[in-house]
Each structure stands twice: as structure tokens, then as C-alpha cells.
C-alpha positions as CSV (number, residue, x, y, z in Angstrom):
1,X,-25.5,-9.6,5.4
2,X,-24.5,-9.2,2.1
3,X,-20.4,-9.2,1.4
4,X,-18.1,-6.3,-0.1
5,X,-17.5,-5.8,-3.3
6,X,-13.7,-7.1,-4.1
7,X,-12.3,-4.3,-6.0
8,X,-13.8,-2.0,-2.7
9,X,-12.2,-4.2,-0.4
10,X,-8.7,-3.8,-2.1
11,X,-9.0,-0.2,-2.4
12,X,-9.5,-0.3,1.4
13,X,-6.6,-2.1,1.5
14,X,-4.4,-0.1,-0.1
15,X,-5.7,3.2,1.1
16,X,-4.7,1.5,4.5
17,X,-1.6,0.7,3.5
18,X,-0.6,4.4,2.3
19,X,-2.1,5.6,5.5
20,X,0.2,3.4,6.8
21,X,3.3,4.6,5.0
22,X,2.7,8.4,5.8
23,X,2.1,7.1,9.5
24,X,5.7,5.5,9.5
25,X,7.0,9.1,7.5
26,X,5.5,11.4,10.3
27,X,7.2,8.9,13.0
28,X,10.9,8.6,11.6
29,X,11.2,12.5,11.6
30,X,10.9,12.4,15.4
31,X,14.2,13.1,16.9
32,X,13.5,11.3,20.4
33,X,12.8,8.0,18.3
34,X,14.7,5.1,19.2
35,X,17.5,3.9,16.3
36,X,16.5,0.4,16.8
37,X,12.6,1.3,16.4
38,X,13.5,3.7,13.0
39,X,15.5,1.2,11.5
40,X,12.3,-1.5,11.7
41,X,9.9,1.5,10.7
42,X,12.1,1.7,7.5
43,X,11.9,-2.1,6.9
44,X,7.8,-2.3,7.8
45,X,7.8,1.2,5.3
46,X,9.9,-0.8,2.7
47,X,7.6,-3.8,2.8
48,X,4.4,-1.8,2.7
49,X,5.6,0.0,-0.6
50,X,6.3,-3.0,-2.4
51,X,3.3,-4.7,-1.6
52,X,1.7,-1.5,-3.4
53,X,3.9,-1.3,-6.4
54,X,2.7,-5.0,-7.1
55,X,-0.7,-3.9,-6.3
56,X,-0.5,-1.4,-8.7
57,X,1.6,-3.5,-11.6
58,X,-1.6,-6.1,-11.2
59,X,-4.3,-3.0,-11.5
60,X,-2.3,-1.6,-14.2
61,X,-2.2,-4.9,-16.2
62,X,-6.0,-5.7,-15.3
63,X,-6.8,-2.5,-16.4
64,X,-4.2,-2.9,-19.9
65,X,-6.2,-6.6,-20.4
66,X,-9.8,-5.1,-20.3
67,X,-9.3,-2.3,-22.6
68,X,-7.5,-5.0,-25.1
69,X,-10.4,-6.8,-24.8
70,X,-12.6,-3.9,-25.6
71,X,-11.0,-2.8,-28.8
């Protein structure tokens, strides 16, 4: 079986990890949630978003590096 390309892979990724994010958003607006359990969806919600920004600062420079390259 042949094995995913990389760049789909990530994109999987990260389209997981904003699925994520608006799963967490949809749960904190609850009113019966728990203040311990919001307070550690914020933190998880917090993590997830700054594992995309640097996912995006690396795309964004990848993407800055090939078109130097090209010109």
C-alpha cells in the first residue's frame, strides 16, 4: 500500500486541529459545563492554536523560500 503524500497528511492534520478548536468553541458556550473542565478546554484550545500559527509561520516561509527560488 502505497503511503500519503506529506503535504496531504499535514493538511489533515491541521484541518483536524481546527475541527478541533471549533469543537472546544461550541463546548465552552455551554452553561451546564463544569469550571474545572472549561478552564482545561481553554488550555487544550490555546495549545491547539499555537501549534497552527507555527504551522502556518513554516508554510508561509516554505512557501516565501520557493518562490525566491523561482525568481
Amino acid at each position: 500500500m502505497a503511503s500519503k503524500d506529506p503535504a496531504t497528511k499535514e493538511s489533515a492534520t491541521y484541518k483536524k486541529m481546527l475541527e478541533d478548536v471549533e469543537l472546544i468553541i461550541s463546548e465552552i458556550n455551554s452553561p451546564q459545563l463544569d469550571l474545572d473542565l472549561l478552564v482545561n478546554k481553554i488550555e487544550t484550545g490555546y495549545d491547539l492554536i499555537k501549534k497552527m500559527r507555527s504551522r502556518l509561520d513554516e508554510t508561509k516561509s516554505k512557501v516565501e523560500k520557493l518562490r525566491a527560488d523561482f525568481e
